[in-house]
Each structure stands twice: as C-alpha cells, then as structure tokens.
C-alpha positions in Angstrom: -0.5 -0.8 3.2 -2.0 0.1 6.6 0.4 -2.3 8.2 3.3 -0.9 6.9 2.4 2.4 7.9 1.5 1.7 11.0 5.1 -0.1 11.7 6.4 3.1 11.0 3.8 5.5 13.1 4.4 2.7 16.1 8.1 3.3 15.9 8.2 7.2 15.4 4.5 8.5 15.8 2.9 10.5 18.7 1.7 8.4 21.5 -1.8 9.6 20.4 -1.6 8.6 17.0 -0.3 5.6 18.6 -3.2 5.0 20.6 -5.6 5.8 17.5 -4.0 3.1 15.6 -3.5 0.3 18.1 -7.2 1.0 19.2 -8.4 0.1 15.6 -9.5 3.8 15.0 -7.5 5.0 12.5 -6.6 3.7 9.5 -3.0 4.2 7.7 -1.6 3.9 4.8 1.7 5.0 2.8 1.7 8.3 0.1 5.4 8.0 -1.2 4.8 7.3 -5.3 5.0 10.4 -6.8 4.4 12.2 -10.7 8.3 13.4 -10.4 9.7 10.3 -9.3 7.9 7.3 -10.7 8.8 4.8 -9.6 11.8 5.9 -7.3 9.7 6.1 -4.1 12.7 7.0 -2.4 13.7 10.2 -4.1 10.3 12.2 -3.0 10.1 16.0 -5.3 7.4 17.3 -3.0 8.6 19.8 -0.4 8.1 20.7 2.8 9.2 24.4 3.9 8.4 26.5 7.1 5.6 28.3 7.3 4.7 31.8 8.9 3.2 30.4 11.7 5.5 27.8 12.7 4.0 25.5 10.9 5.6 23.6 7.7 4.0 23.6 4.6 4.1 20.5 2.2 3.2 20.4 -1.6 3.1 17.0 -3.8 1.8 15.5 -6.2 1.2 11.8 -4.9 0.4 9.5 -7.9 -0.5 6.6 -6.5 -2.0 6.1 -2.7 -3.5 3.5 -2.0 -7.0 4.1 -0.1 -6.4 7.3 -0.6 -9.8 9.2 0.3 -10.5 6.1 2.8 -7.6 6.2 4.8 -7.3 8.2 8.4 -4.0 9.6 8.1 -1.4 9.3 5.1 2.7 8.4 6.3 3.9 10.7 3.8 7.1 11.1 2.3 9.0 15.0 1.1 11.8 16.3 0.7 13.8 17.1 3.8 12.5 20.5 6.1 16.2 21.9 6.6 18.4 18.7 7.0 20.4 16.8 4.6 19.2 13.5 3.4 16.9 12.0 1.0 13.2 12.5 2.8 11.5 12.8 5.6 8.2 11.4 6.9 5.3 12.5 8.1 1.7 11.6 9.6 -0.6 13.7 7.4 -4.7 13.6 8.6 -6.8 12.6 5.8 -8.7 15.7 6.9 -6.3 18.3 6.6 -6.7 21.0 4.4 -5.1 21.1 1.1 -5.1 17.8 0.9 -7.7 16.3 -2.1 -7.7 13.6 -4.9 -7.9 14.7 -8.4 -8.9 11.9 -10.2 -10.3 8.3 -9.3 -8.4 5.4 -9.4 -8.5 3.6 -13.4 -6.5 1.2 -13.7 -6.3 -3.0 -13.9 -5.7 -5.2 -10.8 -7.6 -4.4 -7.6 -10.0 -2.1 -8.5 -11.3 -1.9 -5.2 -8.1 -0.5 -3.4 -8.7 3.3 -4.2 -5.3 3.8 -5.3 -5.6 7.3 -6.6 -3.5 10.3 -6.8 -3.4 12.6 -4.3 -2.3 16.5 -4.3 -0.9 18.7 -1.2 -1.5 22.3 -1.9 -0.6 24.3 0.8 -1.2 21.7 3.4 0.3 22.2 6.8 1.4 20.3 9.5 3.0 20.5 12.9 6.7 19.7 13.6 5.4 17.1 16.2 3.8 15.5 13.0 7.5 14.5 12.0 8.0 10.4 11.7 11.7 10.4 12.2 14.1 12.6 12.0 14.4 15.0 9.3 16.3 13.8 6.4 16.1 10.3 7.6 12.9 8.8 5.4 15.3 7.1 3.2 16.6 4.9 6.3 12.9 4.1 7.7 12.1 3.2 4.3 14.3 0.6 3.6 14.8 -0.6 7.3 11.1 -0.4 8.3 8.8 -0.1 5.2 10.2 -2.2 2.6 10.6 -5.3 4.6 7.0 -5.5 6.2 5.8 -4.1 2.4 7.8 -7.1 0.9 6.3 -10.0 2.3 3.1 -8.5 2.8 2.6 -8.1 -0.8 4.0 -11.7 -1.2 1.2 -13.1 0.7 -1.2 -11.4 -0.8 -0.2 -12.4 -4.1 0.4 -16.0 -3.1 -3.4 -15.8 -1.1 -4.7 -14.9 -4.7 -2.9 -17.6 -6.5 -4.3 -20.0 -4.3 -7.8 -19.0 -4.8 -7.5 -18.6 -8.1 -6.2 -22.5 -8.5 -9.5 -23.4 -6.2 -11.8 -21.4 -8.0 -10.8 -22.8 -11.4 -10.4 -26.7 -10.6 -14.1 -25.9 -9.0 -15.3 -24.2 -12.4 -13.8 -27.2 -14.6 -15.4 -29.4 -12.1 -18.6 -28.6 -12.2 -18.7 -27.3 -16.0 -20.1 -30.2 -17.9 -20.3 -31.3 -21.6 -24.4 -32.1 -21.7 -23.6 -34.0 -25.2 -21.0 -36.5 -23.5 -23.5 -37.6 -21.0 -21.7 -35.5 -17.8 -18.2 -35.4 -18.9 -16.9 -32.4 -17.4 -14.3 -30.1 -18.7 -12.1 -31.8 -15.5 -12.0 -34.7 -17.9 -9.9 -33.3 -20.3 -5.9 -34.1 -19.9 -5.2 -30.6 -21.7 -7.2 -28.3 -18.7 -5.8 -31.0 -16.3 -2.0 -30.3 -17.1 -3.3 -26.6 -17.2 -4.5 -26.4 -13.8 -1.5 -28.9 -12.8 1.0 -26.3 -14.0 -1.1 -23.2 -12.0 -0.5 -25.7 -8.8 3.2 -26.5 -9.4 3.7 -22.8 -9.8 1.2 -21.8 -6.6 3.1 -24.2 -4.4 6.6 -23.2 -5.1 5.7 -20.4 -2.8 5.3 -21.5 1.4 1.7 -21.1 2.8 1.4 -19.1 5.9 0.1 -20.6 8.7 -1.2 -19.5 12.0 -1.8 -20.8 15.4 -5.4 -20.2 16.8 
C-alpha cells in the first residue's frame, strides 16, 4: 500500500512531501474504499468543498485503510472540488484534524495490517495538497495505482504461498508417528499428494528474483 501511494505522491506530490517519502520518513498509504461505495473504489461519495478560509474541506467515511493510524499521510480519494470527473486525490497528514478511526480493524487475513475505517469530519487541506488535477483521480487510479497495486498484491500472495508450502512439508517432516518407530507424517502418500498439489499450484505463479 505505501508503494502505491508513493507512485502517485512521486508523480503529482509537493517536492517536500517528495523529499519526506524518498528519505524514508514518511510513510503512505491509499484511503479510497469507502461505506458508500463498497467496493467501487473509483466512484468516491466523500466530498470535498471550499472552505471560508481558502481552504477545502473534505468529509468521508473510509471503510477500509490499510495502516490507517500508522501511516504518515493518507493519498485520499473525494469527489471532485469544482471540476467534472469521477475524483480527485489528495495527500491528507495522518495528523490533521478531523481526521480519526472509529473502530479497530476485525476481520480474517492479516490481522496485523491495521486496516480500519477511517472518518473525515471537517478536515481541511490546502489546494497545494491536490495529487492531480481536479476531477482526474479516476485516470491516476487506473494508470498509476492499479497497476503497481496489481502485482504488488500478486507477490505478496505468491511470497505467502510459498511459505506456506515450506512451512508445511517442514511440519510433516518433522511430525512423527512414535508407535511406527519414526515414521513421519511425510511418509504418508495421501499428505504427500497434498503438499504435491499446494506446489503444483504455488509454482504456476513466476518467482521474483533480484539481483544483489
């Protein structure tokens, strides 16, 4: 999640927010799930109006954010200030006020990735906080987010698989039958054509590789 929002904060943020990123000091991450929209991550039902002081105020309802309450700043999606389109993006500080998380993450999978709601109320940022133009989230989205987000999440999944086939050929391994004088659970054709089926399935997918 903080690498795809810090593809998009390269490409459109301020230098300084630039700088904060590149330097390892801040930490990103994407708040475009919301309650209105489900699923459709696209179509964003928070808004984002101008305020009195030249400021624009934005109010969501972000249902799932990933480190949300650990993350520096959030690239966050609303509907558009004054131009047409779908969304617009912005950089939101994790310390702004307004901003808070109503409920802790509950829910199966990684349990440690703090994916939690998150609610704007009155929250405002600057126009220079703008990732984009306005109206054009929907094009950053697809051309910049989704991509990266994509295979990302496909090596993660395919890093898990992998030590998930490891950690259970280890476990039948070493997992003996103390009656059968050390015949291990490896021994048995049934868990062998289990765990050969896990490997057909984990190798299907290419490994990454990198160059030290």
């Amino acid at each position: 999640m903080h690498y795809a929002a810090a593809l998009v904060i390269e490409a459109h943020g301020s230098p300084a927010l630039r700088e904060q990123v590149a330097r390892g000091e801040a930490v990103a991450t994407l708040a475009f799930s919301e309650a209105g929209s489900r699923s459709h991550f696209w179509a964003p039902v928070s808004t984002a109006t101008s305020a009195n002081d030249g400021r624009v105020r934005l109010e969501a309802r972000k249902s799932w954010v990933t480190s949300a309450g650990e993350a520096d700043v959030y690239v966050w999606s609303s509907r558009p200030l004054e131009a047409e389109g779908v969304s617009t993006i912005w950089a939101v500080p994790a310390s702004a006020e307004g901003l808070s998380s109503p409920a802790p993450f509950d829910g199966l999978g990684l349990r440690g990735n703090a994916s939690s709601p998150v609610t704007a109320e009155g929250l405002l940022v600057d126009h220079g906080d703008m990732l984009g133009a306005d109206g054009g989230g929907f094009d950053i989205m697809m051309s910049t987010v989704l991509p990266a987000f994509s295979a990302f999440s496909g090596a993660c999944c395919t890093g898990l698989m992998r030590v998930a086939v490891a950690g259970a050929a280890a476990h039948v391994g070493a997992t003996s039958f103390e009656h059968l004088s050390g015949s291990t659970l490896a021994d048995l054709p049934t868990i062998r054509a289990y765990l050969a089926r896990m490997q057909v399935k984990t190798t299907r997918f290419p490994r990454c590789s990198t160059t030290r």
